[in-house]
Jmol script that loads the backbone (N, CA, C; Angstrom):
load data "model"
ATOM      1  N   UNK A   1       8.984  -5.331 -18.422  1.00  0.00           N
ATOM      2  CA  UNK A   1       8.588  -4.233 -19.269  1.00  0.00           C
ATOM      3  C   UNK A   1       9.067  -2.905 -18.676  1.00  0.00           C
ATOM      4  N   UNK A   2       8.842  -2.269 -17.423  1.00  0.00           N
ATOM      5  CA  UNK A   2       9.261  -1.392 -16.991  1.00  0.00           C
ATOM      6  C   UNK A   2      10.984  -1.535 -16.534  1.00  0.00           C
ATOM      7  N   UNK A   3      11.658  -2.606 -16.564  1.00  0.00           N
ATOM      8  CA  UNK A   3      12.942  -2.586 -16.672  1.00  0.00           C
ATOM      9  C   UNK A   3      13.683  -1.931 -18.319  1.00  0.00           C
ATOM     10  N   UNK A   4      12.943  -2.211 -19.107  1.00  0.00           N
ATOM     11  CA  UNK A   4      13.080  -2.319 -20.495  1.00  0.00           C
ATOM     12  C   UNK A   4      13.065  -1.006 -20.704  1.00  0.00           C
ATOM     13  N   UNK A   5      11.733  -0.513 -20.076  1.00  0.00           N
ATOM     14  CA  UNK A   5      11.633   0.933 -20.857  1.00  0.00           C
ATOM     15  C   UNK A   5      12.282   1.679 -19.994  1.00  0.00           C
ATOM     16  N   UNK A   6      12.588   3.238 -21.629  1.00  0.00           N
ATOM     17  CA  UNK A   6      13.241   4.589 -21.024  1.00  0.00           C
ATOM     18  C   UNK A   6      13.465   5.419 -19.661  1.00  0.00           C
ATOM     19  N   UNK A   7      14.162   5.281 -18.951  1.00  0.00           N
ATOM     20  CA  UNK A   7      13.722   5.961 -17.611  1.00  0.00           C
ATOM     21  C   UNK A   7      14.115   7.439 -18.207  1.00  0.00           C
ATOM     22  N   UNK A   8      13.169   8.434 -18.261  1.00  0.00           N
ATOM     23  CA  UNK A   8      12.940   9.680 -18.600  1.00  0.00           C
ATOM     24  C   UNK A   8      12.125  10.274 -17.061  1.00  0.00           C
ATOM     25  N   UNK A   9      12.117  11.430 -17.094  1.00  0.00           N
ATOM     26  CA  UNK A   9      11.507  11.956 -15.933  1.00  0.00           C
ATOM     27  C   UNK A   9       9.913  12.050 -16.462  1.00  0.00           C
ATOM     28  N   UNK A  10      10.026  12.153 -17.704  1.00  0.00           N
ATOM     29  CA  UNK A  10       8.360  11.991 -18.364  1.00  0.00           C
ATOM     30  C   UNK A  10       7.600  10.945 -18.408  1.00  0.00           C
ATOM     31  N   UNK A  11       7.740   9.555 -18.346  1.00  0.00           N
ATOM     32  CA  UNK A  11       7.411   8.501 -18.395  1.00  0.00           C
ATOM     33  C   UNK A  11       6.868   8.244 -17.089  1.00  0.00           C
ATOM     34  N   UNK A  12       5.530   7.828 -16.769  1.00  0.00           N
ATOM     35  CA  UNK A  12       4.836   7.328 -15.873  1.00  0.00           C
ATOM     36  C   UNK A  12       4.212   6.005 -16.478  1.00  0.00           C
ATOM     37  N   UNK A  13       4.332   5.168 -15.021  1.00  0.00           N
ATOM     38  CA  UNK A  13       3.426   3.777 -15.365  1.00  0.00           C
ATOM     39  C   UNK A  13       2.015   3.624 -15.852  1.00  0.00           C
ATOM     40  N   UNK A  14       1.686   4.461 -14.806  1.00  0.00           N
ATOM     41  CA  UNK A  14      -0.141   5.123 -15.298  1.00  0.00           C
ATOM     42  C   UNK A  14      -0.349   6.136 -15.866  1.00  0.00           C
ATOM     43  N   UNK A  15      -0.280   6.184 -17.023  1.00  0.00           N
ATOM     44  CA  UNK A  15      -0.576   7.097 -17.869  1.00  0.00           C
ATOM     45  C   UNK A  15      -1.729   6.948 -18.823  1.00  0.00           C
ATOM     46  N   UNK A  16      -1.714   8.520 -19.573  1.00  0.00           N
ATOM     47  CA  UNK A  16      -3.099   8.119 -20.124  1.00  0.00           C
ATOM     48  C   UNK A  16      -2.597   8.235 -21.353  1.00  0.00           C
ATOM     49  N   UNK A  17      -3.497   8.238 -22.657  1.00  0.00           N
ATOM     50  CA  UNK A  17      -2.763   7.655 -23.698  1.00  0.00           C
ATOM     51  C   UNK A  17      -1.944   8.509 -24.801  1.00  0.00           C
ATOM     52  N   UNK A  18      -1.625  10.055 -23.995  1.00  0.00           N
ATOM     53  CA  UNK A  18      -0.846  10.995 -24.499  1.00  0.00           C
ATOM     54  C   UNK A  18       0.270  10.796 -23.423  1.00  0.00           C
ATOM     55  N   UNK A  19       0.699   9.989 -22.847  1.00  0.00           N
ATOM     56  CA  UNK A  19       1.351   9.699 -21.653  1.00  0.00           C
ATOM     57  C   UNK A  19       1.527  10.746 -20.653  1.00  0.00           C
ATOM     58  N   UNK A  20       0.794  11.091 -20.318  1.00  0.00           N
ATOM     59  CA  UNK A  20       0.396  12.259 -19.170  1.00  0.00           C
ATOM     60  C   UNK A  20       0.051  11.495 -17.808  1.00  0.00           C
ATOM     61  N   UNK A  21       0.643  11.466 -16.801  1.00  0.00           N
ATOM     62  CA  UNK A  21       0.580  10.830 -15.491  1.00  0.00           C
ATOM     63  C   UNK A  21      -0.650  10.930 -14.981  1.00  0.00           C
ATOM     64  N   UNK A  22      -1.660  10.383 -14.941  1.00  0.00           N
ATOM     65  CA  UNK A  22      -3.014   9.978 -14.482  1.00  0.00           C
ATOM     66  C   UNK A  22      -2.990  10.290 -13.081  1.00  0.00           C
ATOM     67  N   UNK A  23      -4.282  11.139 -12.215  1.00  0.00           N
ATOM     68  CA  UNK A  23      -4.617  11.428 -11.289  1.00  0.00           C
ATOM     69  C   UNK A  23      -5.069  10.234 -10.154  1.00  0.00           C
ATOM     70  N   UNK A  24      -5.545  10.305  -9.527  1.00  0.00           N
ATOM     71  CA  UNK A  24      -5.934   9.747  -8.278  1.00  0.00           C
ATOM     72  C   UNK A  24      -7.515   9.575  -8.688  1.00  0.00           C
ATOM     73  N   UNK A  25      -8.579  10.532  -8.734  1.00  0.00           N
ATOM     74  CA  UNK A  25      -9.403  10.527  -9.439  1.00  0.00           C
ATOM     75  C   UNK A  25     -10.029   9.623 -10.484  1.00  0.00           C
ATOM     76  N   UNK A  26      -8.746  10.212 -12.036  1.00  0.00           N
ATOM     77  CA  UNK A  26      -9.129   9.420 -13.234  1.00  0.00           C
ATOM     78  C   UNK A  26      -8.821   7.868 -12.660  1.00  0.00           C
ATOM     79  N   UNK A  27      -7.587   7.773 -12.049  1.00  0.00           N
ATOM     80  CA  UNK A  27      -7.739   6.125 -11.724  1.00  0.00           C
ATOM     81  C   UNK A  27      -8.547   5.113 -11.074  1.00  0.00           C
ATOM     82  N   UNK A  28      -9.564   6.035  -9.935  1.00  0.00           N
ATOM     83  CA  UNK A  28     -10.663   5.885  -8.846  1.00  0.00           C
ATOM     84  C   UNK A  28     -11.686   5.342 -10.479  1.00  0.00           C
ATOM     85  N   UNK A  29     -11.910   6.163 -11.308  1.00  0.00           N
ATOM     86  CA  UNK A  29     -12.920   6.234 -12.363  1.00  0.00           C
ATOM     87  C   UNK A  29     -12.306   4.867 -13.103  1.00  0.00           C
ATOM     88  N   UNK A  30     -11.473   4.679 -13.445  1.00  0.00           N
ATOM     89  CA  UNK A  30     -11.124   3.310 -14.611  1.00  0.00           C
ATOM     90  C   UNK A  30     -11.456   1.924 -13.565  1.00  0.00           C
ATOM     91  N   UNK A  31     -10.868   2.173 -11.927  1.00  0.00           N
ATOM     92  CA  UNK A  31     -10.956   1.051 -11.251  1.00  0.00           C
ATOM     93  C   UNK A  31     -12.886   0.699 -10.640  1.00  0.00           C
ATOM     94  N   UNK A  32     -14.002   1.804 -11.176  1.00  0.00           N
ATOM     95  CA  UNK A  32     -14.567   1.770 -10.814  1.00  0.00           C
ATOM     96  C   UNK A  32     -15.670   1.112 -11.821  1.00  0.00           C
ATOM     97  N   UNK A  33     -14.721   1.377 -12.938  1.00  0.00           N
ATOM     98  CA  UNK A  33     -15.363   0.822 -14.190  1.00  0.00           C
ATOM     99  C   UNK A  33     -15.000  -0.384 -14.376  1.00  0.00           C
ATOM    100  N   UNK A  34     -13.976  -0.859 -13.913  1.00  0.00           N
ATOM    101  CA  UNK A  34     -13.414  -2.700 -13.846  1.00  0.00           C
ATOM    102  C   UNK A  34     -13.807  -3.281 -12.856  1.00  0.00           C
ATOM    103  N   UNK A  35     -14.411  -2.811 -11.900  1.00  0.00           N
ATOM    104  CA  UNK A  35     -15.315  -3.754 -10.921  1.00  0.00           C
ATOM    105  C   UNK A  35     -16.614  -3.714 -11.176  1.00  0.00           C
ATOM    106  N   UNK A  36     -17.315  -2.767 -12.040  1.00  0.00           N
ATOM    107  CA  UNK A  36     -18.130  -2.828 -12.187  1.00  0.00           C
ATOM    108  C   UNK A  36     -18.615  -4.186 -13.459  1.00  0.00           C
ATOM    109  N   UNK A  37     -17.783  -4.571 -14.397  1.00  0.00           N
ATOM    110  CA  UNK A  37     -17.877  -5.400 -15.341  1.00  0.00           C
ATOM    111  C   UNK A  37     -17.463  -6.541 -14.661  1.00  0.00           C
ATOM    112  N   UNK A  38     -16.442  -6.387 -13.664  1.00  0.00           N
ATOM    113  CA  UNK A  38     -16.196  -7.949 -12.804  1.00  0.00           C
ATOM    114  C   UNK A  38     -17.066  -7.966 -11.606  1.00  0.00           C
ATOM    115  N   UNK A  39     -18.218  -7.003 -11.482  1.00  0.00           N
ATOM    116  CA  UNK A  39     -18.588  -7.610 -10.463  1.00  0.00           C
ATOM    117  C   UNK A  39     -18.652  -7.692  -9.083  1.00  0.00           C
ATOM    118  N   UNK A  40     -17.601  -7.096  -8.935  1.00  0.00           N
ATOM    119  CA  UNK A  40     -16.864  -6.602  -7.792  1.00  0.00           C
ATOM    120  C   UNK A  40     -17.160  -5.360  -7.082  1.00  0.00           C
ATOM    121  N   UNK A  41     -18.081  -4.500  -7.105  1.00  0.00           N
ATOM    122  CA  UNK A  41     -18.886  -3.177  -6.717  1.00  0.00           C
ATOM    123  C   UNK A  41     -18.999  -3.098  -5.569  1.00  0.00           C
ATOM    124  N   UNK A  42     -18.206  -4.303  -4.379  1.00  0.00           N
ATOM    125  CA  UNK A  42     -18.682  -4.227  -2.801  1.00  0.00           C
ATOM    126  C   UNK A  42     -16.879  -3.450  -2.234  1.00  0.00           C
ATOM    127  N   UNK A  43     -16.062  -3.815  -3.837  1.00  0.00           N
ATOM    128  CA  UNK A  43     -14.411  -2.907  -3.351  1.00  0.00           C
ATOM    129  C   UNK A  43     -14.581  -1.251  -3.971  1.00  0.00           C
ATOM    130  N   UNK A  44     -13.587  -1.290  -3.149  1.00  0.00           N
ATOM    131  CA  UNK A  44     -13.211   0.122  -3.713  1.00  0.00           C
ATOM    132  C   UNK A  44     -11.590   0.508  -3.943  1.00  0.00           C
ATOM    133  N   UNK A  45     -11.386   1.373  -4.759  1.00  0.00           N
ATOM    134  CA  UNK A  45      -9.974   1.610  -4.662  1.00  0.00           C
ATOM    135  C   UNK A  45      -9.373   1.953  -3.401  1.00  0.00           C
ATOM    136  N   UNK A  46      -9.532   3.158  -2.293  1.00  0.00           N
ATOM    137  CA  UNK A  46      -9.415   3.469  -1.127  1.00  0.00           C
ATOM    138  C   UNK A  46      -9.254   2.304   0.006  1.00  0.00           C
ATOM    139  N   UNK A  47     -10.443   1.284  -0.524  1.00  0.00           N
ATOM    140  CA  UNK A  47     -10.248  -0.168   0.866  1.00  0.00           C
ATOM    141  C   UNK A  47      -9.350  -1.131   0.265  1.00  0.00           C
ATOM    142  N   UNK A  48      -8.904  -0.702  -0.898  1.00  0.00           N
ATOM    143  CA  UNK A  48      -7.641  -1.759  -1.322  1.00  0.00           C
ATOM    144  C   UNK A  48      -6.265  -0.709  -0.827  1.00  0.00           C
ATOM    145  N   UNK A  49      -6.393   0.361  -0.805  1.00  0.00           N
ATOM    146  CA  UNK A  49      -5.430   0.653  -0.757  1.00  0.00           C
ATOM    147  C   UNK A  49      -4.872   0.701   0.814  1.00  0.00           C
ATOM    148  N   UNK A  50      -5.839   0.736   1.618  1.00  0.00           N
ATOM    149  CA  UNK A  50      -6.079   0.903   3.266  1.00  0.00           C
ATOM    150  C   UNK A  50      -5.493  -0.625   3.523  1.00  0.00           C
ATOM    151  N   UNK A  51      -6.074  -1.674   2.674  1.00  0.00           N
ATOM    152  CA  UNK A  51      -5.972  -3.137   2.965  1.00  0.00           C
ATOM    153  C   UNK A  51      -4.105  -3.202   2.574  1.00  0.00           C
ATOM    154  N   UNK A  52      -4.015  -3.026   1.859  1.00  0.00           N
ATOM    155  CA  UNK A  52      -2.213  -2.784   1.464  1.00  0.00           C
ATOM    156  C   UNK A  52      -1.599  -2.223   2.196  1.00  0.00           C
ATOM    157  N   UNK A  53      -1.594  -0.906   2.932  1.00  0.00           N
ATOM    158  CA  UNK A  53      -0.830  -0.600   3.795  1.00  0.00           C
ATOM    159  C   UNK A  53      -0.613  -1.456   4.853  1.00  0.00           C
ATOM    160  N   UNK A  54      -1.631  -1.814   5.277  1.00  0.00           N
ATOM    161  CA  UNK A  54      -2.210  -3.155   6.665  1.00  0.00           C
ATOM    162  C   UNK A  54      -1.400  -3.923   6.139  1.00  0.00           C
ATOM    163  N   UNK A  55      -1.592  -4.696   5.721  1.00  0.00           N
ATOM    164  CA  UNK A  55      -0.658  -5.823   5.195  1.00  0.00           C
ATOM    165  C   UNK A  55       0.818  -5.774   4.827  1.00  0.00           C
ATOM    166  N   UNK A  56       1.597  -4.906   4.467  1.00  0.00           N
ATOM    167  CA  UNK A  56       2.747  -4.145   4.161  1.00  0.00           C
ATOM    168  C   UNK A  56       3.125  -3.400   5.526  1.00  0.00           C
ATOM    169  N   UNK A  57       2.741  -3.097   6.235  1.00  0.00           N
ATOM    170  CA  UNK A  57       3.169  -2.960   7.906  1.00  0.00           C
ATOM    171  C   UNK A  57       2.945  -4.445   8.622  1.00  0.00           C
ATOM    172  N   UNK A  58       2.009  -5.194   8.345  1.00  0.00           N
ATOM    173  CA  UNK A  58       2.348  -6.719   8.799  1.00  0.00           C
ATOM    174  C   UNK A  58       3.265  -7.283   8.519  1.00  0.00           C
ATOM    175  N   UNK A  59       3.740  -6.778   7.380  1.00  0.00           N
ATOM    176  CA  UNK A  59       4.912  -7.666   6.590  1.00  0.00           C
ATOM    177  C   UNK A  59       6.519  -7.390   7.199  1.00  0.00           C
ATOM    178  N   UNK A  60       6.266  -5.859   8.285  1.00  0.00           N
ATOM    179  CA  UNK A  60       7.479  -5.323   8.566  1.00  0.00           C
ATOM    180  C   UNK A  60       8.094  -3.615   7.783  1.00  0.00           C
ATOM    181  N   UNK A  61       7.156  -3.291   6.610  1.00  0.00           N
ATOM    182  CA  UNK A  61       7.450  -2.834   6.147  1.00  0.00           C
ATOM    183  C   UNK A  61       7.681  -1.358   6.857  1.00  0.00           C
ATOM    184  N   UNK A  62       8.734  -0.198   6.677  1.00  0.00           N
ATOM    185  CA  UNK A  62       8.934   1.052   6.906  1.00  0.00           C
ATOM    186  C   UNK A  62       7.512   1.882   6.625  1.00  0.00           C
ATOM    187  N   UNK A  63       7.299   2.529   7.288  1.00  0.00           N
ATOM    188  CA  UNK A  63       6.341   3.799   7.302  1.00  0.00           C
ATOM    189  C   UNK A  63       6.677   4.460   5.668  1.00  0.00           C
ATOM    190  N   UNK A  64       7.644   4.690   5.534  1.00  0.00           N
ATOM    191  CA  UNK A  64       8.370   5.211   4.195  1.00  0.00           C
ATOM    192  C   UNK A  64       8.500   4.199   2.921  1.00  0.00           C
ATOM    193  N   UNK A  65       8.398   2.941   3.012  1.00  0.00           N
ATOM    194  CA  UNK A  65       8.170   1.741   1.884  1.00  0.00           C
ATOM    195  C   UNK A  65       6.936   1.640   2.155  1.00  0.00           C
ATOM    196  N   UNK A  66       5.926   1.861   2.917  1.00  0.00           N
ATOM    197  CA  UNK A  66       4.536   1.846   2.743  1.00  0.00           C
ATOM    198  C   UNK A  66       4.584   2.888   1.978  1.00  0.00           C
ATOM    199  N   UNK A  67       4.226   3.870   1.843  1.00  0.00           N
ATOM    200  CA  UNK A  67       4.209   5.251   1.192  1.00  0.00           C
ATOM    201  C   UNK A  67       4.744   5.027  -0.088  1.00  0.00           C
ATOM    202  N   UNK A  68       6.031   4.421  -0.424  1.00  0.00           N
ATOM    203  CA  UNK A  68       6.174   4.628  -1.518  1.00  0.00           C
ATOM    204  C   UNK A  68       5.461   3.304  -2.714  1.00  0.00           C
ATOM    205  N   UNK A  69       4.505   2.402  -1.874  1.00  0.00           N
ATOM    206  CA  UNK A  69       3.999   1.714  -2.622  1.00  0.00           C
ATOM    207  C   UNK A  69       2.305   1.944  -2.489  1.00  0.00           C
ATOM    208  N   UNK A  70       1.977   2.452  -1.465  1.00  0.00           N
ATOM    209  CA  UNK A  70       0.979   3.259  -1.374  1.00  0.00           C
ATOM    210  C   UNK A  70       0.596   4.639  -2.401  1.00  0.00           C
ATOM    211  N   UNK A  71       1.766   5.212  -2.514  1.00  0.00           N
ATOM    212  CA  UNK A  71       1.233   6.248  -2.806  1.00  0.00           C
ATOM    213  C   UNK A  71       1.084   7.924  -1.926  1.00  0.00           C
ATOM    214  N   UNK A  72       1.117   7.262  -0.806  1.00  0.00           N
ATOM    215  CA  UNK A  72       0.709   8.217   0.380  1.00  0.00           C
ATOM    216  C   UNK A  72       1.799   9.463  -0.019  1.00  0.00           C
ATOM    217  N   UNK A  73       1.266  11.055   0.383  1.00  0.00           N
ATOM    218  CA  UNK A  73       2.288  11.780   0.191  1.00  0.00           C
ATOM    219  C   UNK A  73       2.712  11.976   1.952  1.00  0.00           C
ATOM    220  N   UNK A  74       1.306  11.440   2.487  1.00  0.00           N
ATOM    221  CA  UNK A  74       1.678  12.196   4.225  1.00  0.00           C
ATOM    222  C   UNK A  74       1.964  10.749   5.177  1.00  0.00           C
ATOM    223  N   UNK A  75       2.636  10.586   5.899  1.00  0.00           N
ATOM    224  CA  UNK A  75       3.384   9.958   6.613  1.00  0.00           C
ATOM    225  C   UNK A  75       2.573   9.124   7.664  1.00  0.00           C
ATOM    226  N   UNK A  76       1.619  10.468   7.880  1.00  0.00           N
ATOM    227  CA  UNK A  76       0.834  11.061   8.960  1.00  0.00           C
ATOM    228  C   UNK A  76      -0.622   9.985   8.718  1.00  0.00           C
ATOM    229  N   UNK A  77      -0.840   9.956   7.516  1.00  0.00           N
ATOM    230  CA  UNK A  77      -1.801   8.873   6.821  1.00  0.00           C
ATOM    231  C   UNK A  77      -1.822   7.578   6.353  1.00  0.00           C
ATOM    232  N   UNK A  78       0.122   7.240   6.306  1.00  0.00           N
ATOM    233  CA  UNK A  78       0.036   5.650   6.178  1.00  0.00           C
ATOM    234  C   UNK A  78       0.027   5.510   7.776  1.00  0.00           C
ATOM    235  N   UNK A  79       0.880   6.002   8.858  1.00  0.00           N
ATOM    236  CA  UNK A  79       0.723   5.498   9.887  1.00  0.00           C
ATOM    237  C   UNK A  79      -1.030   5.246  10.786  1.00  0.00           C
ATOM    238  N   UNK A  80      -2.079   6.220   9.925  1.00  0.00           N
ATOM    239  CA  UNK A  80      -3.383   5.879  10.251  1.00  0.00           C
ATOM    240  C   UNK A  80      -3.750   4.536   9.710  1.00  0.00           C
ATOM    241  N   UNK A  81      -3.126   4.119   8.490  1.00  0.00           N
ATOM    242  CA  UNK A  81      -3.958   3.488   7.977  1.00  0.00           C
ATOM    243  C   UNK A  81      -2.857   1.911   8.620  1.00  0.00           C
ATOM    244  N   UNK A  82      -1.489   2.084   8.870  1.00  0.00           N
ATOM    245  CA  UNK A  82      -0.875   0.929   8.966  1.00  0.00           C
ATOM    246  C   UNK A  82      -1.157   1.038  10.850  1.00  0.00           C
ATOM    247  N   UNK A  83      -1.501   1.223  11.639  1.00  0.00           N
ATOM    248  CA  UNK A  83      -0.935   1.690  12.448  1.00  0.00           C
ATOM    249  C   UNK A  83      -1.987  -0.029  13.516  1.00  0.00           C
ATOM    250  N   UNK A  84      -2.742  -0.847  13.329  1.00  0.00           N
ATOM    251  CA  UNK A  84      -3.571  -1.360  13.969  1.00  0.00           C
ATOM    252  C   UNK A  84      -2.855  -2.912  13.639  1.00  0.00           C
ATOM    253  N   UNK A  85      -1.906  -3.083  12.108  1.00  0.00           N
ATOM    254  CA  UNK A  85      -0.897  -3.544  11.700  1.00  0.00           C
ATOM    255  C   UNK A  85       0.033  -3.668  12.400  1.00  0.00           C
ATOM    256  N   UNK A  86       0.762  -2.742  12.557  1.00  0.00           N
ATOM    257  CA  UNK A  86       1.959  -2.515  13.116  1.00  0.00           C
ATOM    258  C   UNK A  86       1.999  -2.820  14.470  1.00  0.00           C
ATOM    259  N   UNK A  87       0.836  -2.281  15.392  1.00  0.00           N
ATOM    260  CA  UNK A  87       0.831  -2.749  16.549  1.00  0.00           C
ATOM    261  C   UNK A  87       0.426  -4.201  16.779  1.00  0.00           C
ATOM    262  N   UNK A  88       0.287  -5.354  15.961  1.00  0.00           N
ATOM    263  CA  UNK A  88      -0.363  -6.415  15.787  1.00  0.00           C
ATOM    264  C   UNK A  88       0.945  -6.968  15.991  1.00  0.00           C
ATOM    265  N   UNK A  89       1.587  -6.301  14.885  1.00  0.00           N
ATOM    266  CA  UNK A  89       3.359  -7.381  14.575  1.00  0.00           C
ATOM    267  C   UNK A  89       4.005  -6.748  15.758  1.00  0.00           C
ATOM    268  N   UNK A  90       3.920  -5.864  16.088  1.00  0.00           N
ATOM    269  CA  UNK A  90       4.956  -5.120  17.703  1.00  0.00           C
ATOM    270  C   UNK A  90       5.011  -6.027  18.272  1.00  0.00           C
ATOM    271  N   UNK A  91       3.270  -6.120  19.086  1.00  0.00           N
ATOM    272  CA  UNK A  91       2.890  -7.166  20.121  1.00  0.00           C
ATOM    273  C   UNK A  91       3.538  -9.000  20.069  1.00  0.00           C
ATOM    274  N   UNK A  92       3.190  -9.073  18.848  1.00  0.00           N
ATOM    275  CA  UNK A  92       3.682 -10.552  18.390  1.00  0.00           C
ATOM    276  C   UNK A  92       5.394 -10.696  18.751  1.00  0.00           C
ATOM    277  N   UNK A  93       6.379  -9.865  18.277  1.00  0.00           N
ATOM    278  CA  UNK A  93       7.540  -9.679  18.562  1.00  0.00           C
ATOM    279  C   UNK A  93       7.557  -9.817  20.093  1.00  0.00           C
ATOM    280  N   UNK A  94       6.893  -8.716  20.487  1.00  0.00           N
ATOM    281  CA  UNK A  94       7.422  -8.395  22.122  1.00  0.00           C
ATOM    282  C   UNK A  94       7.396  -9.962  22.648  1.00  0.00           C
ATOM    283  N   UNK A  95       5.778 -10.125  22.290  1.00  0.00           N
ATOM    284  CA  UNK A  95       5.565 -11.790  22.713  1.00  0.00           C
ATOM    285  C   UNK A  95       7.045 -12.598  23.065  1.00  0.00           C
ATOM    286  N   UNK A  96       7.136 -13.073  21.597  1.00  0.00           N
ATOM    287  CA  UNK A  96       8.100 -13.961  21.935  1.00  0.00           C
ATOM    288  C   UNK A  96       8.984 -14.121  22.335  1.00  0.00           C
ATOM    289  N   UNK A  97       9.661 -12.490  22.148  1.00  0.00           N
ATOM    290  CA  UNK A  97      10.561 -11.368  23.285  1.00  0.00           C
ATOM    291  C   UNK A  97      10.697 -12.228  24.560  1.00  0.00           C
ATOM    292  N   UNK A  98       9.560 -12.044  24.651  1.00  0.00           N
ATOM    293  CA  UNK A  98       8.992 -12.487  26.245  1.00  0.00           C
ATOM    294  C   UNK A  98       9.182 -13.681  26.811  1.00  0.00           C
ATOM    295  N   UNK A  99       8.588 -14.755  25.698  1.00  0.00           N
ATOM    296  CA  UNK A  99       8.791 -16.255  25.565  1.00  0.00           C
ATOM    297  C   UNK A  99      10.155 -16.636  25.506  1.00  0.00           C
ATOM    298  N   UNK A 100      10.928 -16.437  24.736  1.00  0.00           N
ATOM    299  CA  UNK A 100      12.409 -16.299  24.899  1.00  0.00           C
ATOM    300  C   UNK A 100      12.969 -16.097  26.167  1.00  0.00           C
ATOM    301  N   UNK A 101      12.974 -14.927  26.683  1.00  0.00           N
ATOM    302  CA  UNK A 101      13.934 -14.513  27.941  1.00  0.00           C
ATOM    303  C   UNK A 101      13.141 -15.057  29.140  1.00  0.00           C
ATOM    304  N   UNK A 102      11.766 -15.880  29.244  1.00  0.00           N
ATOM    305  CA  UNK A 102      11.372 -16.635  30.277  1.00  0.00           C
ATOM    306  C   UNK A 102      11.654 -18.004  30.130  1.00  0.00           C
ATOM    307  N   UNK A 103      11.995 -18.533  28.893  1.00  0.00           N
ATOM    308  CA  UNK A 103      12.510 -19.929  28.709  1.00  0.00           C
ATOM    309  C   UNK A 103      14.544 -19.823  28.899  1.00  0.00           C
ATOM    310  N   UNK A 104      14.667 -18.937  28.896  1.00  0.00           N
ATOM    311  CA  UNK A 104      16.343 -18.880  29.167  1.00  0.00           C
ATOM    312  C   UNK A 104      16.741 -18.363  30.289  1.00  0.00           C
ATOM    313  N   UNK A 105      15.720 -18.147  31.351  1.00  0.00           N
ATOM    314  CA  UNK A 105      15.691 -17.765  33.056  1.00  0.00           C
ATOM    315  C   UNK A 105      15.792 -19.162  33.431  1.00  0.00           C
TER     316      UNK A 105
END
end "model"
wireframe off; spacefill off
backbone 0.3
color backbone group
């Protein structure tokens, strides 16, 4: 669907239904209203979005491809939020780093 449609500089994915690019806010409010009918009232938008960066720096991902699937405008804030991630997958690397060049001594 979004391959399909117009790429215009006006067109946003989240929009509202004059297609006006939806806030951070109004979207906090719709996602707060769909957990509330599913049930789900122990998430929040913010710990999904904290949980995504984490996981998307596990995955390898750039500080800068976090952000741009995050959302983040500051750099400064995915690396808070990826940053316990990142040092998880470092360590794991170095590891085997390690494991490697002591099995080929």
């Amino acid at each position: 669907m979004i391959d399909a449609s117009q790429k215009t500089s006006a067109t946003f994915i989240l929009a509202d239904r004059f297609w006006k690019q939806r806030n951070y806010d109004q979207l906090q409010k719709k996602v707060t209203a769909v957990r509330r009918i599913a049930n789900l009232t122990e998430y929040s938008l913010h710990g999904l979005r904290y949980s995504a960066a984490g996981e998307l720096a596990e995955a390898g991902c750039t500080d800068q491809q976090i952000a741009a699937i995050t959302g983040h405008k500051s750099l400064t804030m995915v690396q808070k939020y990826s940053k316990g991630a990142s040092q998880k997958r470092l360590a794991k690397k170095a590891q085997s780093l390690r494991e490697r060049n002591k099995n080929g001594s």
